[in-house]
Structures are given as C-alpha cells and as structure tokens.
N, C-alpha and C positions, 0 to 999 in steps of 0.2 A: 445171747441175742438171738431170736424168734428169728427168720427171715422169711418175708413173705415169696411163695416160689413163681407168684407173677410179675415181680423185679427180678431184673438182671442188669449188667453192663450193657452197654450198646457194643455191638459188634460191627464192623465193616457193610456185610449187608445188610443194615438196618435205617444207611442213611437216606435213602431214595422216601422210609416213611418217615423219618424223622422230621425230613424237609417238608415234605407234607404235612407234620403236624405243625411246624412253625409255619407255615402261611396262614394255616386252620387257625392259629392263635392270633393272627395282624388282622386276619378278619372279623374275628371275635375279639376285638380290642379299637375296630374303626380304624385301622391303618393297613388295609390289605398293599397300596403302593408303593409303602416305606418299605416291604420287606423284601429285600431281594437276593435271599439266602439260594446258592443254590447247592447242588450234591457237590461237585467239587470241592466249592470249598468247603462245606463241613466234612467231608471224606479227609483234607488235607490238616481241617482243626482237632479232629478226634483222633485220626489216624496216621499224621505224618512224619517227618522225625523227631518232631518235638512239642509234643503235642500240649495246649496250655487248657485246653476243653476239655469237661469230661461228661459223661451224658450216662443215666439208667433210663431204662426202657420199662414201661409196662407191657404186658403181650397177656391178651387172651385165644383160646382157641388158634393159638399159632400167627396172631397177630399182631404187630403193634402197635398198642392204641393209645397210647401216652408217652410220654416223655417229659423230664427234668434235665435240663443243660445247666452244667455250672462249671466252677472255675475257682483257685483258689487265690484269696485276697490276702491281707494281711495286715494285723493289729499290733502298731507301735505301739500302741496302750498296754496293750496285752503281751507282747513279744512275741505272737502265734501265730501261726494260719487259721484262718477259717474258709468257711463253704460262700460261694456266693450264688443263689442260686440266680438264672438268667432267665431260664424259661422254665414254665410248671405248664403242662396244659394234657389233658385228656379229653379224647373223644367226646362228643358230647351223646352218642348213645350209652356208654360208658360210666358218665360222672353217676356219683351215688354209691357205686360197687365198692368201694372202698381202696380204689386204685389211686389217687392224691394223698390219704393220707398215708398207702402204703411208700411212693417217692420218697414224701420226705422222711417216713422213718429209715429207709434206705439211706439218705443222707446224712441223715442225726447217727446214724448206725458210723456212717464213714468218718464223722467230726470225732466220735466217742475214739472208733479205732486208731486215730493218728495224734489224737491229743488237741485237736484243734477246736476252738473255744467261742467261734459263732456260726452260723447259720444264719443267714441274711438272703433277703429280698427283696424287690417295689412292688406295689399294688397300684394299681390305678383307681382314684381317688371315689368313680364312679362305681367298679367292680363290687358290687356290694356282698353275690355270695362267695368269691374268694376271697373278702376280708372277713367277713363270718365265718369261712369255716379256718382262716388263719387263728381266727379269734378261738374257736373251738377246740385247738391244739396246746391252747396258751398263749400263743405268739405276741409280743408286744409291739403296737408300730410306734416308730421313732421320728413323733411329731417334729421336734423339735430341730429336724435336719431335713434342709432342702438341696434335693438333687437337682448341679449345673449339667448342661452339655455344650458342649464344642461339636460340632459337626460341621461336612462340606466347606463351604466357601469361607467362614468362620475361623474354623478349623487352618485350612488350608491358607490362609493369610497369614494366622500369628504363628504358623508354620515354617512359614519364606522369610 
C-alpha cells in the first residue's frame, strides 16, 4: 500500500485547526449555527482515555488543511466493523490537489488493514461536486435508506 506523505494521524496539536475546519465545513454546508464543536471537546474525543473518534489530517507546507473524522460502526449483516466517515472537508484553496481523494484512500487503507468491510458516509442532497467526485471513486449512494435524527428537546424527552 502507496501512502500518500500529506496524510497522517491527527495529533493532539492539530486540534485547534481541525476545529477550524469543522466550522469551515457548517459554513460551507449552510449551517454555520449548528456547529458548536469546540477544542476541548474534540481534544477529549480523539485524545482522551477512550477515545471512540478518529481523525487523518492532510497538511501542506506544514499546514493543516484537511481533515477526515470518523468513527467506527458495525455490521450485523456483516459481523464486522466498518469506517464511518463523519466529516470529509479540505480547504477550499486546496480542493483539486488531490488531497480528498488522498483521505479517503487513507481510509480504505485503514478498512483493508483491520478487515473491516464498509466505508460509509452522508452527502448532502444539494452538494453536487462532493457527490461527483464520490461518484468518480465508484462510491455507490444508498437511495434506498433514509437517515432519522433525535436531537435536543426530542431527544431529551423520550430520554426522561
């Protein structure tokens, strides 16, 4: 397996840009208010004592200008883990260089090494050139399955 040397792990001082690129991404997705990730707690999801996040970084020129957050899920169908990925997003002076589809073969790299048997993610329905260039990788989206959410006040009833 090739690795491309502008992926890496994320490291502890990476989170300050990470968070940075997740707001960069709510804002480039029309929900910059919903997001309200801060260092803390991603310092405490990647790096605490039991960490259930896992994040590769792209960096150019000693930068960070990407990142992939994921996490891993798991297929009763399948008996296995897989990848889920949570956020994909690159700078946008960035996009083109070939650092998105470096991520996610960082990812498919991670699925191969453990055995684990998907790679999964949402697109927004709008996002046209992240499902083209999904679509450009092969990826298949999976019409036929609609994502629920539970959040706040919702949430928090059939909770109590």
């Amino acid at each position: 397996m090739q690795t491309d040397e502008r992926i890496r792990r994320a490291r502890p001082d990476d989170v300050p840009a990470i968070v940075d690129l997740v707001h960069a991404l709510a804002e480039y997705e029309r929900a910059p208010l919903e997001c309200r990730l801060t260092a803390g707690q991603l310092q405490t999801a990647l790096f605490g004592t039991a960490p259930a996040v896992f994040c590769h970084v792209a960096e150019t020129g000693g930068e960070v200008v990407g990142c992939a957050i994921w996490f891993l899920n798991f297929s009763t169908w399948r008996g296995v883990h897989g990848i889920y990925l949570e956020d994909l997003f690159i700078h946008p002076t960035q996009r083109g260089s070939g650092l998105g589809k470096a991520l996610l073969t960082a990812l498919a790299q991670e699925c191969v090494r453990n055995n684990y048997e998907r790679l999964e993610w949402s697109v927004l329905d709008w996002n046209t050139p992240a499902i083209d260039f999904y679509k450009s990788l092969a990826a298949h989206p999976q019409n036929e399955w609609t994502t629920y959410r539970l959040t706040d006040k919702p949430l928090t009833e059939l909770g109590s």
